[in-house]
C-alpha positions in Angstrom: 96.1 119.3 85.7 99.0 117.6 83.9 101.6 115.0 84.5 104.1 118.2 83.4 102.9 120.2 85.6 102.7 117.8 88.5 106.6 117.0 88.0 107.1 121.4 88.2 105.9 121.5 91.0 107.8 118.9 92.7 110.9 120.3 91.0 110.7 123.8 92.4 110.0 122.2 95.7 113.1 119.9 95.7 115.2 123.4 94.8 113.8 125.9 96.6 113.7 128.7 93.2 111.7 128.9 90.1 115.2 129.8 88.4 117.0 126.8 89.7 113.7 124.6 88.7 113.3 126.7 85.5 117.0 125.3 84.8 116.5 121.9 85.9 113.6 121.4 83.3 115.4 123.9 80.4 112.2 126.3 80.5 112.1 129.7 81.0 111.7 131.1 84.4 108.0 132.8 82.9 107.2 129.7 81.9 107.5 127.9 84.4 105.9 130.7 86.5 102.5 130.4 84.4 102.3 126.9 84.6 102.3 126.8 88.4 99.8 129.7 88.6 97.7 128.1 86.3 97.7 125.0 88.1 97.5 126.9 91.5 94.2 128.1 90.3 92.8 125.1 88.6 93.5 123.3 92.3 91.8 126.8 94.3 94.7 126.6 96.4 98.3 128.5 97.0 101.2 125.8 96.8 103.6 128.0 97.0 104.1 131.2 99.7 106.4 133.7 97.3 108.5 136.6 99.6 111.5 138.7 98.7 113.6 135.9 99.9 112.2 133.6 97.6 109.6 130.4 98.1 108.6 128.3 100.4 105.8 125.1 100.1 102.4 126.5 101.8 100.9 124.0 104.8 98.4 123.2 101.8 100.7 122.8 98.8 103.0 120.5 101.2 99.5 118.0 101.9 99.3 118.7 97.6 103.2 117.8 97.1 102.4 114.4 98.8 100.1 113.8 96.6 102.1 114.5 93.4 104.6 113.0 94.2 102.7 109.2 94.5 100.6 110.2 91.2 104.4 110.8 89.8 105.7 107.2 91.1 102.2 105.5 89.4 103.0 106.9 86.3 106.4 106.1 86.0 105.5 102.8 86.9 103.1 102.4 84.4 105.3 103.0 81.8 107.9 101.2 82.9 105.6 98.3 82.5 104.2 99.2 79.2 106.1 101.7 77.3 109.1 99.5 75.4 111.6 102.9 75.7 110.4 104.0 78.4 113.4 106.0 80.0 114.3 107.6 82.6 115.6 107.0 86.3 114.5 104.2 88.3 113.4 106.1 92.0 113.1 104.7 95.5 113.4 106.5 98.9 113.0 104.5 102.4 113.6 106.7 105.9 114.7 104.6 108.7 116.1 104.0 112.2 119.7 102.5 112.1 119.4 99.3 111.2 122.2 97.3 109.1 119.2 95.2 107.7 117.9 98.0 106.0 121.3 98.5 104.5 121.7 94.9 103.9 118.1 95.0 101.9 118.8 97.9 100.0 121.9 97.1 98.6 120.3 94.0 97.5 117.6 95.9 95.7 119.9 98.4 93.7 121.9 95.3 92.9 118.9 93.6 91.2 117.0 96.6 90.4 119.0 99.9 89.8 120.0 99.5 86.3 121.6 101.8 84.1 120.5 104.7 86.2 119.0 105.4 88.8 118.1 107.6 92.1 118.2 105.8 95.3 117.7 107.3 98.8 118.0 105.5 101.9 118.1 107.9 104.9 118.7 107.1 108.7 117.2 109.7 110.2 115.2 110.5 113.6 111.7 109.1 114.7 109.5 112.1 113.8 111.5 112.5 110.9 110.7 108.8 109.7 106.8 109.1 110.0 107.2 113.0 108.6 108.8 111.6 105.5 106.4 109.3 105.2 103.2 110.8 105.9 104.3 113.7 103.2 105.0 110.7 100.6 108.7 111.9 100.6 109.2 108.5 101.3 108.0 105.3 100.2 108.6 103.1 103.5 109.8 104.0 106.9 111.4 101.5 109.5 111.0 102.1 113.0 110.0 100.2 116.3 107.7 100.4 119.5 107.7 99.1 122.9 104.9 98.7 125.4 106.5 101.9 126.7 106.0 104.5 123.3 103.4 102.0 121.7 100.5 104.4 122.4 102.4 107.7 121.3 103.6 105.8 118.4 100.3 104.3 117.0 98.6 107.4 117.9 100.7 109.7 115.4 100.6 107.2 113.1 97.1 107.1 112.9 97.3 111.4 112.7 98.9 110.4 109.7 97.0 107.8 108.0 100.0 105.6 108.4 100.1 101.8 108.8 102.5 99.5 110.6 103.5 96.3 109.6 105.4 94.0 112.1 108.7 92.4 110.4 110.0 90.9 113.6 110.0 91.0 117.3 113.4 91.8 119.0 115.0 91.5 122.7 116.7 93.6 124.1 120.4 93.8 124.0 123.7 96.3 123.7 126.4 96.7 121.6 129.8 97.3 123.1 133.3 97.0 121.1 134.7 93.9 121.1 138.0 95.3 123.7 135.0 96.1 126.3 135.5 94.3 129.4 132.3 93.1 129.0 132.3 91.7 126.0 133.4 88.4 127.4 129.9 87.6 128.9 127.2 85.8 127.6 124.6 88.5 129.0 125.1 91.9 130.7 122.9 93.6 133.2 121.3 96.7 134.0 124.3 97.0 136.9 126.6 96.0 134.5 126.4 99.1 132.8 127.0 101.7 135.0 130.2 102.8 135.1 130.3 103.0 131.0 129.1 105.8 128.8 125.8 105.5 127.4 125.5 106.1 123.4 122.1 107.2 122.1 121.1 108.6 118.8 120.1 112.3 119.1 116.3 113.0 118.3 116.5 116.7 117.5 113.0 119.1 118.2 111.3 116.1 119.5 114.0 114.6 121.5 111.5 113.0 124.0 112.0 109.5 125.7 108.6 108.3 123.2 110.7 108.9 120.3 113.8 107.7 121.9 115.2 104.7 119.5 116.7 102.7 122.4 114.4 100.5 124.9 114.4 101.8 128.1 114.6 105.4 127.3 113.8 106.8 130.7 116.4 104.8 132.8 118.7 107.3 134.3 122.4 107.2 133.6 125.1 109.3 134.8 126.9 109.4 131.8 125.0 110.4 128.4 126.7 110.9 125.0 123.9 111.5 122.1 124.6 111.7 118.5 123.6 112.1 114.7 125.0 109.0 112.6 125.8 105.3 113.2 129.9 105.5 112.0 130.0 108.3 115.0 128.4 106.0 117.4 130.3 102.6 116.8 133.7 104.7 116.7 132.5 106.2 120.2 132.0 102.6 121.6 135.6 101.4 120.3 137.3 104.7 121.5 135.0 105.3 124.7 134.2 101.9 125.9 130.8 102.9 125.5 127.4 101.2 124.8 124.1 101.6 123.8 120.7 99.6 123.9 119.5 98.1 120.9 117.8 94.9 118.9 120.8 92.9 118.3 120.6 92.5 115.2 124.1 93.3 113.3 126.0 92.3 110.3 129.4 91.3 110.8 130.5 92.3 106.9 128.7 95.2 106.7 129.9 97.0 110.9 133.1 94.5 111.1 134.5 92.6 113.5 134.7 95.2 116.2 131.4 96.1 117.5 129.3 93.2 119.5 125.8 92.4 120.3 125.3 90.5 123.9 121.8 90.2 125.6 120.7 92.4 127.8 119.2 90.9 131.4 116.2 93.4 131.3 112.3 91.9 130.5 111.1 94.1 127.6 110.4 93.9 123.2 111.1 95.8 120.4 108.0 95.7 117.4 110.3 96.5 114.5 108.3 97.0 111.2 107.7 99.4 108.2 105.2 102.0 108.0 103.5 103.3 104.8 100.9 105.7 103.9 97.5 104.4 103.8 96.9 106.0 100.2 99.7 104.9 98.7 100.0 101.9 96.4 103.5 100.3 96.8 105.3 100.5 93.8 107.3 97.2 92.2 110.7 98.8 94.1 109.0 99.5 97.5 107.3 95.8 97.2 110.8 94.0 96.9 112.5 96.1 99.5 110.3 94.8 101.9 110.7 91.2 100.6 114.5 91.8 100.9 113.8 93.2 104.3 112.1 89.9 105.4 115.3 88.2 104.1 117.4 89.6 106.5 115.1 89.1 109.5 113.1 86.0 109.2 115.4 84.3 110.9 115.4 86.9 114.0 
């Protein structure tokens, strides 16, 4: 097994063909065929299911990828520490809830640590999605939360997934409303409060269940429900809809504006919101001062 090799692998995974891989590395399709095969039977397992319609990663050779893809990262940091020309891109990737800290954080590490080039991926995705990306290594750090309410769902896939959690801060619950809500005039809003506006949550996809929920008090019932995808959808809904959603507080004026809010919520509850990576995994130099830049943005919380 080679480094070469290794990097094939997680090239024709990333796009989907040998031929687009085989282009991406300037090899020949057969080449790159033989390699794979060779390392598929080095390994005694199938990484790759081949059809008429092309490839797809094998329940094994996604459990392999993982692993590829952190023996990838170890090298290149390696020789970013000890080889003078080195090359190449600098990588990170972080999955997360929606969170302007994370934002905040990772601009601040691209501006200290991008350089000349680099490949940077910060995605805001769904709950499962968060702990999938992690637990596959697709991602170096996810950012989520729990509450007494999903802690036990939450700790138990985690554990499935030889994932650990690491507490950055403890928040209270509050909502975010635009700043031409009626309520936004009060210093704290209640449960009855909140009734006769529409209630903003982000969508969860396949596993769209109140444990994976990323707003406290999931299971309340409300008569008006609007779910969706992105953050920019959801604060342009609260301006245009007077609506609202549950959330941590936390918000950066420079970064969502002037026009969306943050005012306490009258409702006993707290959100555990911390990073999660994979047991196995040694953080690289990046992942290490995201998480410091991370702790700048909520120590103060």
């Amino acid at each position: 097994m080679t480094l070469q090799q290794l990097k094939y692998i997680v090239t024709v995974a990333e796009t989907g063909t040998f031929s687009e891989a085989a282009k991406s590395l300037f090899l020949s399709q057969p080449s790159l065929t033989k390699a794979i095969k060779e390392l598929e039977k080095e390994m005694g397992i199938t990484i790759f299911d081949r059809t008429n319609k092309g490839v797809s990663v094998s329940k094994e050779g996604d459990i392999f990828l993982g692993y590829a893809r952190q023996v990838l990262e170890q090298a290149a940091l390696i020789e970013e520490k000890y080889k003078v020309q080195a090359g190449g891109k600098q990588e990170f990737r972080v999955s997360t809830q929606h969170y302007s800290f994370a934002v905040n954080a990772f601009v601040d590490l691209i501006k200290e640590y991008g350089g000349d080039e680099y490949d940077f991926s910060l995605r805001e995705t769904q709950t499962f999605a968060i702990i999938d990306d992690v637990s596959r290594m697709k991602s170096e750090i996810g950012i989520l939360y729990y509450n007494d309410f999903n802690q036990m769902v939450i700790q138990k896939l985690l554990k499935a997934n030889e994932l650990k959690f690491t507490e950055l801060f403890v928040a209270h619950p509050h909502i975010f409303v635009s700043s031409g809500n009626p309520l936004a005039k009060q210093s704290s809003v209640s449960m009855e409060d909140l009734v006769q506006y529409p209630y903003l949550s982000y969508e969860q996809g396949e596993h769209n269940s109140f444990y994976f929920s990323e707003e406290i008090f999931s299971t309340t019932i409300r008569s008006k429900n609007i779910r969706v995808m992105d953050r920019a959808t959801l604060f342009n809904l609260l301006i245009g809809l007077n609506g609202y959603t549950v959330c941590s507080g936390v918000i950066d004026k420079e970064l969502n504006g002037e026009n969306i809010i943050a005012i306490p919520l009258e409702a006993e509850g707290e959100m555990h919101i911390g990073v999660i990576t994979h047991n196995k995994a040694i953080l690289s130099k990046l992942g290490k001062c995201y998480i410091e830049a991370l702790k700048k943005y909520t120590c103060s919380i």
